[in-house]
C-alpha positions in Angstrom: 0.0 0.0 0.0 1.4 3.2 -0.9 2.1 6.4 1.6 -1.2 8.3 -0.1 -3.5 5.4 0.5 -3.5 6.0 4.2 -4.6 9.8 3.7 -8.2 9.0 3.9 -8.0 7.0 7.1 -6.2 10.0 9.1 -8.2 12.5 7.9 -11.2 10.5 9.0 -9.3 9.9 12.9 -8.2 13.1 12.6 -12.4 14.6 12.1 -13.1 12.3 14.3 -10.5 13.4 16.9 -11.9 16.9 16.9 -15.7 15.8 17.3 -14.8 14.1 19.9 -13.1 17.3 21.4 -16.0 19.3 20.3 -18.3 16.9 22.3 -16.0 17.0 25.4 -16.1 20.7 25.4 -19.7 21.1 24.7 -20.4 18.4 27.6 -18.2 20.4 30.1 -20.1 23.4 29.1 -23.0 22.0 30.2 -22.0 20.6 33.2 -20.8 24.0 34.6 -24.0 25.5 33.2 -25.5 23.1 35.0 -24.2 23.3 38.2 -24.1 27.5 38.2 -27.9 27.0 37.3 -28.8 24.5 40.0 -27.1 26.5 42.4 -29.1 30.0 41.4 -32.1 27.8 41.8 -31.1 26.5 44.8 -30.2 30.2 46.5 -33.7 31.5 44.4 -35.6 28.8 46.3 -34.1 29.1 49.4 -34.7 32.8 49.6 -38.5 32.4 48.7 -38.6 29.7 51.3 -37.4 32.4 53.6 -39.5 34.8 52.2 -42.3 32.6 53.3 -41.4 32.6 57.1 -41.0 35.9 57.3 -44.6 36.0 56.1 -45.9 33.0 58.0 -44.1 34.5 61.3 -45.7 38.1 60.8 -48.9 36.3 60.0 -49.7 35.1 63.5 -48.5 36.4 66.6 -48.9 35.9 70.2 -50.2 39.2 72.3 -50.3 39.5 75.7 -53.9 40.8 77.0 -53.7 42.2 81.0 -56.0 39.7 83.0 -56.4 37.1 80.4 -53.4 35.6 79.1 -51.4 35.3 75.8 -53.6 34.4 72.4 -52.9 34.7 68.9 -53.7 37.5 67.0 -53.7 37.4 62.9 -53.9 40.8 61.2 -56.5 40.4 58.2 -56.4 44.0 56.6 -56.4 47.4 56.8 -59.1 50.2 55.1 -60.2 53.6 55.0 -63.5 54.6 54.2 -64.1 56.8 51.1 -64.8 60.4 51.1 -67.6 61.6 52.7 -68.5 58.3 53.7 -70.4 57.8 56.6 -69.5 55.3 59.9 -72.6 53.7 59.0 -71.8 53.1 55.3 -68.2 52.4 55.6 -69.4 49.5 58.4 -71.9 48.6 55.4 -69.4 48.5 53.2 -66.3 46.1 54.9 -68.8 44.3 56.9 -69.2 41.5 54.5 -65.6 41.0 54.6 -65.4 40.0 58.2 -68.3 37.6 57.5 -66.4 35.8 54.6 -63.5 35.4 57.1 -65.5 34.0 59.5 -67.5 31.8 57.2 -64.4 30.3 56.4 -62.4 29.8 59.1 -65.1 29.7 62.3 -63.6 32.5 63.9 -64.7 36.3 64.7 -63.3 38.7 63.3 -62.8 42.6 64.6 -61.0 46.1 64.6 -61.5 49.3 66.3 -63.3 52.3 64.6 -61.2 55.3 64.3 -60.9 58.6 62.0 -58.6 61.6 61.7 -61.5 63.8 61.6 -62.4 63.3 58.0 -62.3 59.8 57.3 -62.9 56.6 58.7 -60.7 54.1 59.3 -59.6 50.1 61.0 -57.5 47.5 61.0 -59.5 44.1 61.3 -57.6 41.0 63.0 -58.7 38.2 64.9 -57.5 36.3 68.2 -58.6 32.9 66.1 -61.0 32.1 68.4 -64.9 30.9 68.0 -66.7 33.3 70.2 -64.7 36.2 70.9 -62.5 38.8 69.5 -60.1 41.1 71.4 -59.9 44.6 70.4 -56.9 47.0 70.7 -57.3 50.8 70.3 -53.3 50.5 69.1 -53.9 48.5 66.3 -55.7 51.3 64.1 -54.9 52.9 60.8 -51.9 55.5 61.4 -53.3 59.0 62.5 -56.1 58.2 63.4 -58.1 58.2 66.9 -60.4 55.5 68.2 -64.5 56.2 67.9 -65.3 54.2 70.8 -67.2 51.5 69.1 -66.1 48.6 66.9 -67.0 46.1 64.4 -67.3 42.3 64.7 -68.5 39.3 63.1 -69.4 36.3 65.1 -67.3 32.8 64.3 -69.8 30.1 65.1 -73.1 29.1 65.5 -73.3 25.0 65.6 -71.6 23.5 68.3 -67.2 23.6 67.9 -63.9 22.3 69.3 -63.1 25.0 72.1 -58.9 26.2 71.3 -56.6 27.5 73.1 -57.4 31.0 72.3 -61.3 30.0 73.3 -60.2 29.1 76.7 -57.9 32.3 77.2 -60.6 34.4 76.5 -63.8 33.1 77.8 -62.1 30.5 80.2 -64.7 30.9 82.4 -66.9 29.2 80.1 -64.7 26.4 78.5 -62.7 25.6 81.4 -61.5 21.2 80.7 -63.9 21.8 77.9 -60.8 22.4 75.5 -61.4 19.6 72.3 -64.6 18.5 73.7 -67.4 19.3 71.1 -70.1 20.3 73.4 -69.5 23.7 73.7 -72.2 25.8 71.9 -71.6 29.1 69.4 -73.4 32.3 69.1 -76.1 33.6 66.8 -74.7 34.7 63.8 -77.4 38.1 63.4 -77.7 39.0 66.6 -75.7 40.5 69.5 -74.7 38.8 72.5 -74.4 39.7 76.6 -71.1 40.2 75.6 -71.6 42.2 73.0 -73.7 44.9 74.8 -71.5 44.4 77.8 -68.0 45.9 75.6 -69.7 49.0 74.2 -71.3 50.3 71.0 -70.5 49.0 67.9 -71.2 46.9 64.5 -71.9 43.4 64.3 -71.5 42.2 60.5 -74.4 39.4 59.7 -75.0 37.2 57.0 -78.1 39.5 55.7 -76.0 42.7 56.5 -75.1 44.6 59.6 -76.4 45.6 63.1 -75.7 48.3 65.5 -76.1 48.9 69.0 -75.2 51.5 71.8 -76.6 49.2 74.7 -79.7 47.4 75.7 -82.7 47.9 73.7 -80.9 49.9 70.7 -80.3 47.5 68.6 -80.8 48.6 64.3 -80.6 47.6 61.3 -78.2 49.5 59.3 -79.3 50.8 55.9 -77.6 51.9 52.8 -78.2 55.8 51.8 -81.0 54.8 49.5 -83.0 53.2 52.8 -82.2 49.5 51.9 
């Protein structure tokens, strides 16, 4: 066989040679992308997942009330009433929102009433309990004063599993009661003893809302158009 014969056969190692070096390089180019990508992913996920416990944390805390104990308490939102919106119609207006919440979780939920003069204004939260909800004139929209009455929407109505935050704040009722499902709610329309006995205020409803300044005052409150 002559020296030009074996031509062909080199140049075919020698293509072969450089795919092979072409495939190396592209499969170590992948591998770093790889590995820089995972790792982005990896510091992307980890900061959502912290991201997440900040949120969860802020979501529920535990508040100290004088005479009663420590209970949760979960900030649901924040809102102003519109301009020259009245108490009654800004009540109207947010109090099906408190009743969704407590459709859906079996828990009341309330705020303080305040204004700045001009407008109204309250931050609803709940202590996650059944049949009670603690208010606090410090947790109101900023600049703003407390009315003196409040807004509420009753939890339950069936019978329900007294918590923890149940027995904190009406231990006197639920005392060794705590999991037993004997323990009776409260009308869902209507004001309780309690209710009267903590001041004037709103009671969101499933047909509406309800206001009272004690015993025997109890309304009906209607949008500007009388309905």
């Amino acid at each position: 066989m002559s020296p030009n014969s074996r031509l062909p056969n080199k140049a075919r190692a020698s293509d072969l040679a450089r795919m092979g070096i072409c495939l190396a390089l592209i499969f170590i180019t992948a591998t770093i992308t790889f590995i820089v990508f995972r790792g982005f992913l990896k510091d992307a996920s980890d900061s959502g997942l912290e991201r997440r416990k900040e949120v969860a944390a802020d979501d529920v805390q535990r508040v100290r009330i004088p005479g009663i104990g420590v209970v949760d308490y979960q900030r649901l939102f924040e809102v102003v009433s519109e301009p020259g919106e009245s108490l009654d119609a800004f009540a109207l207006r947010i109090g099906p929102r408190l009743r969704a919440y407590s459709d859906d979780t079996g828990y009341e939920a309330c705020g303080v009433l305040a204004t700045d003069g001009e407008r109204f204004g309250v931050v609803i939260g709940s202590n996650r309990a059944h049949v009670a909800c603690a208010n606090f004139d410090a947790f109101r929209p900023a600049s703003m004063k407390p009315t003196g009455q409040t807004i509420h929407s009753h939890g339950v109505e069936g019978r329900f599993h007294a918590n923890r935050n149940d027995v904190a704040l009406q231990g006197q009722l639920f005392a060794g009661q705590m999991g037993i499902k004997s323990v009776a709610g409260q009308k869902l329309d209507d004001f309780s003893r309690m209710d009267y006995d903590s001041g004037p205020g709103y009671l969101a409803t499933p047909s509406g809302v309800i206001h009272q300044r004690g015993d025997g005052t109890k309304r009906q409150v209607l949008s500007e158009n009388g309905t």
